[in-house]
C-alpha atoms as a printed R data frame, in Angstrom:
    type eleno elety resid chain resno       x       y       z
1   ATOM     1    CA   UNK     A     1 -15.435 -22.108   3.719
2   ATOM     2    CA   UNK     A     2 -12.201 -22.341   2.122
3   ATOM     3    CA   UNK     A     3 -10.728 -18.586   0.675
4   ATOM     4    CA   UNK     A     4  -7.767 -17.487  -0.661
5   ATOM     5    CA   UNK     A     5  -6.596 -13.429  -0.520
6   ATOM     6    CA   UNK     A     6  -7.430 -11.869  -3.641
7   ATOM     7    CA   UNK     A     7  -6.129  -7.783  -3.332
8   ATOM     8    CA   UNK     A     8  -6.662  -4.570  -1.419
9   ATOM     9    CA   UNK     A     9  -8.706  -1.786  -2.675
10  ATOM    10    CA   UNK     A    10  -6.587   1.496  -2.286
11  ATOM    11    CA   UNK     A    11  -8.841   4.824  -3.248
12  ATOM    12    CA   UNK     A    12  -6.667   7.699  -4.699
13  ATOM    13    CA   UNK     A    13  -6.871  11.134  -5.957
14  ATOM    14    CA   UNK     A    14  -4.753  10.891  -8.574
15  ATOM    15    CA   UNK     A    15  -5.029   7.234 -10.414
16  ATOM    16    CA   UNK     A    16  -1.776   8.151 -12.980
17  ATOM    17    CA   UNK     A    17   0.137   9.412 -10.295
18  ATOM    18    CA   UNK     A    18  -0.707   6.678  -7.828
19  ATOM    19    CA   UNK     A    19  -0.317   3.860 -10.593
20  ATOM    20    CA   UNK     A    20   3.147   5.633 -11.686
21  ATOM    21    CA   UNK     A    21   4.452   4.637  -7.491
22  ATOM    22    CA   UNK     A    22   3.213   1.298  -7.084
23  ATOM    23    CA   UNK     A    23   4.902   0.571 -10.293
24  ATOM    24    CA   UNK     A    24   7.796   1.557 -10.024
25  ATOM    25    CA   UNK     A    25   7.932   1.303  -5.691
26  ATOM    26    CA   UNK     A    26   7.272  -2.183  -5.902
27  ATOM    27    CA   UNK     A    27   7.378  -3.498  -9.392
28  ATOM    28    CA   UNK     A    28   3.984  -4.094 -10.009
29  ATOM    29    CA   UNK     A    29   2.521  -4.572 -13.691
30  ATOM    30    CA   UNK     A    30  -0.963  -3.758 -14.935
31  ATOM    31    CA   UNK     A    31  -3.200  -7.274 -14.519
32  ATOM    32    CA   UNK     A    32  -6.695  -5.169 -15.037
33  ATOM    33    CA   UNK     A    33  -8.071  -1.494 -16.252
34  ATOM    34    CA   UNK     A    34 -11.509  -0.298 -16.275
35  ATOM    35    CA   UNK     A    35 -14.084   2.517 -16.439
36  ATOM    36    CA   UNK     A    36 -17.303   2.133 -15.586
37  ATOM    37    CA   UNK     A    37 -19.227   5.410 -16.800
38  ATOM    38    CA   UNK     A    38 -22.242   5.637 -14.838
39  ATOM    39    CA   UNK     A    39 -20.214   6.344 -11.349
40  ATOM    40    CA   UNK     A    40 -17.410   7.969 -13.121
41  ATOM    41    CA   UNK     A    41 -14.804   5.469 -11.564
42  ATOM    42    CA   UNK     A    42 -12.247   4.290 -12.722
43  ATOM    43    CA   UNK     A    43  -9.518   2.032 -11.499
44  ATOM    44    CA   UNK     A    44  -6.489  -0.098 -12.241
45  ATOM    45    CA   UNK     A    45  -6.098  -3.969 -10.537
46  ATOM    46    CA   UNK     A    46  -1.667  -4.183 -10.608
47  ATOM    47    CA   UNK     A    47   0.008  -7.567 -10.049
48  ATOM    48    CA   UNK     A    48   3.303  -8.394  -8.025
49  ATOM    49    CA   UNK     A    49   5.531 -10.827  -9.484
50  ATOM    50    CA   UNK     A    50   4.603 -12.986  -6.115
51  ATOM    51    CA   UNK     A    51   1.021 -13.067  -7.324
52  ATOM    52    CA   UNK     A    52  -0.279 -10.269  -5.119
53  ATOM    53    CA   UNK     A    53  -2.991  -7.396  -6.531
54  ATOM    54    CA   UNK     A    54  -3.238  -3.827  -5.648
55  ATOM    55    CA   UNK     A    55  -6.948  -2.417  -6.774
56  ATOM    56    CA   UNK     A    56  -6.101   1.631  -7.482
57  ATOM    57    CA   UNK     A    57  -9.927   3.375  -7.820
58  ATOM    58    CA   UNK     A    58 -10.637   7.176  -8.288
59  ATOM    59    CA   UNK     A    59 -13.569   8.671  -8.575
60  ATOM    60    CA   UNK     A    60 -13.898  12.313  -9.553
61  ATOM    61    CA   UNK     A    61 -15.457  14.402  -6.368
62  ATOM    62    CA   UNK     A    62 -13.898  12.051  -3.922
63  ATOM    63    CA   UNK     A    63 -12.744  13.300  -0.158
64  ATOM    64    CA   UNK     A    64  -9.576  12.423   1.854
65  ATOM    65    CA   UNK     A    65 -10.735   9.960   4.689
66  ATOM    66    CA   UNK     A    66  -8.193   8.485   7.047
67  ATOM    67    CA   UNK     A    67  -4.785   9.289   6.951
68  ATOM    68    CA   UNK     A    68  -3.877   8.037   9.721
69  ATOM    69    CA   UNK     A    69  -0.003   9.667  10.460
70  ATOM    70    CA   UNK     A    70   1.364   6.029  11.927
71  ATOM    71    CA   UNK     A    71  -0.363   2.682  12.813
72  ATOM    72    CA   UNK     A    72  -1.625   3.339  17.072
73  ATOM    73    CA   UNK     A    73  -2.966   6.443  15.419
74  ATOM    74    CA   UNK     A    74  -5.060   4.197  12.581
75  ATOM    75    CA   UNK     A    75  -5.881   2.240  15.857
76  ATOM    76    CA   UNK     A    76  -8.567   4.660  17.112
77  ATOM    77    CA   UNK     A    77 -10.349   4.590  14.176
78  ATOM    78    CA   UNK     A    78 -12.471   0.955  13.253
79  ATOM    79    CA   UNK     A    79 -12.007   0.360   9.953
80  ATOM    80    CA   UNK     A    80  -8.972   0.484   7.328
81  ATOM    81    CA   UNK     A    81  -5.947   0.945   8.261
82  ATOM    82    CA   UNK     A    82  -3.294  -0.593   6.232
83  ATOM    83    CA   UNK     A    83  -1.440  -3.353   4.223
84  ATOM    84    CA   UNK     A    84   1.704  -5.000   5.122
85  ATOM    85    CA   UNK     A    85   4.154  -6.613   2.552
86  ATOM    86    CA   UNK     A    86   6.856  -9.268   3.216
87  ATOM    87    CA   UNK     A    87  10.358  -7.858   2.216
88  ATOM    88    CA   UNK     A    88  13.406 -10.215   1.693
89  ATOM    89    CA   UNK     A    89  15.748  -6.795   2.367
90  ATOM    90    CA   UNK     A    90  14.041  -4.242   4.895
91  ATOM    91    CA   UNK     A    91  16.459  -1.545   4.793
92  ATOM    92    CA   UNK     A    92  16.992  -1.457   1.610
93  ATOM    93    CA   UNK     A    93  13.497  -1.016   0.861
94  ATOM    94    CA   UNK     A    94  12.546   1.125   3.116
95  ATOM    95    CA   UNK     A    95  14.998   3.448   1.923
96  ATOM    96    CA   UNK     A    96  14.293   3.077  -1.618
97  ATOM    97    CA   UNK     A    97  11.261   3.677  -0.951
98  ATOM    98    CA   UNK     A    98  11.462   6.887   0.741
99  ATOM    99    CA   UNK     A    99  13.614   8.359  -2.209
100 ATOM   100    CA   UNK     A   100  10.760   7.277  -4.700
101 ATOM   101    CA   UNK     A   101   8.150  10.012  -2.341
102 ATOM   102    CA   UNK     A   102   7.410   7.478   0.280
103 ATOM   103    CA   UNK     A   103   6.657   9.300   4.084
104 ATOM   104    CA   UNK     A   104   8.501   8.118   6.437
105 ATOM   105    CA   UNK     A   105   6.418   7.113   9.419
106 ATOM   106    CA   UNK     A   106   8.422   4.241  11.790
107 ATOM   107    CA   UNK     A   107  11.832   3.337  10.614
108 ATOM   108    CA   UNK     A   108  13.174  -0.402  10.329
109 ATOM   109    CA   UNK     A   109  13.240  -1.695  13.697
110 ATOM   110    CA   UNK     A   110  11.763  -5.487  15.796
111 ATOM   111    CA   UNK     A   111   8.829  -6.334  15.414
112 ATOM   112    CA   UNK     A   112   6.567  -7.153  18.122
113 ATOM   113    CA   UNK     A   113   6.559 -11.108  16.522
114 ATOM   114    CA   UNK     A   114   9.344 -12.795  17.514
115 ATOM   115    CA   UNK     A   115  11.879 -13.387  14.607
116 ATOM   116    CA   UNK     A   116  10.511 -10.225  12.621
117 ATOM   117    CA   UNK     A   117  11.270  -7.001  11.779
118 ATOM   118    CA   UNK     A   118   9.129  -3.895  10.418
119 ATOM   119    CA   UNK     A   119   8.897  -0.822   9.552
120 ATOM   120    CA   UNK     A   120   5.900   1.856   8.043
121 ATOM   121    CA   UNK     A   121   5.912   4.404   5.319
122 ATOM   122    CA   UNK     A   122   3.363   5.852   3.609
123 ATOM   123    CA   UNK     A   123   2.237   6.073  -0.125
124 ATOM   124    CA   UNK     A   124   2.381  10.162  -1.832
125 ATOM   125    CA   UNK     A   125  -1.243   9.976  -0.677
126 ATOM   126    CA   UNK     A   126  -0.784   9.234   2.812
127 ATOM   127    CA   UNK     A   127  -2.056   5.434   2.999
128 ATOM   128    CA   UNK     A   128   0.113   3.454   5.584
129 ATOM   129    CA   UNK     A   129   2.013   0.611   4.474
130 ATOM   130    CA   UNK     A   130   3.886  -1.903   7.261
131 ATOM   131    CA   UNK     A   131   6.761  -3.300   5.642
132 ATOM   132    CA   UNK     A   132   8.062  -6.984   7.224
133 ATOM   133    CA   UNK     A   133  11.057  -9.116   7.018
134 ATOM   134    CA   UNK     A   134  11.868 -12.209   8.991
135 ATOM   135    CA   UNK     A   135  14.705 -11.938  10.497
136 ATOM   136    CA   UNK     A   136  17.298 -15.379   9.379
């Protein structure tokens, strides 16, 4: 079977808030909005320049599920646990990052691949996000 990454699914709280970030963190642009009335959801698809999506859903009544504080801890738990982006600059976006609300959760530092570096933050609403650059 041949398959090709479409997006991840991210469920938020707040979908202006959380669209506002990934807009502005990482330069995404709306690809896809929708409501479907029945379930009350509604959600956002937003597009990278490089061609990747980010689904945002919300759903009025919705509960917090994992929020994992830093990847071993989203270990113990089968299941979701994050989404990693390629970075041509890590330390420069880790930090911009940060100032736009991002939590800081393992600062740039190797990578446990050989030629690779990484670091984690987390979105306002706590979802981890591993951050990777290869290293020249």
């Amino acid at each position: 079977m041949e398959a090709r990454f479409d997006h991840v699914g991210i469920n938020v709280r707040d979908l202006a808030a959380a669209t506002a970030w990934y807009r502005e963190a990482f330069g995404l642009t709306p690809y896809f909005a929708f409501d479907l009335e029945g379930p009350g959801l509604s959600g956002i698809v937003l597009q990278s320049p490089q061609g990747y999506r980010i689904e945002l859903l919300a759903r009025p009544g919705s509960q917090p599920g994992l929020r994992a504080p830093d990847p071993l801890t989203a270990a113990l738990t089968e299941g979701y646990g994050h989404f990693a982006l390629n970075v041509p600059e890590l330390d420069p976006v880790y930090e911009a990052l940060v100032a736009l609300g991002a939590g800081e959760v393992m600062k740039p530092g190797p990578s446990p691949q050989p030629g690779f570096r990484m670091a984690w933050v987390t979105d306002p609403e706590g979802n981890l996000i591993e951050l990777i650059e290869a290293n020249p």
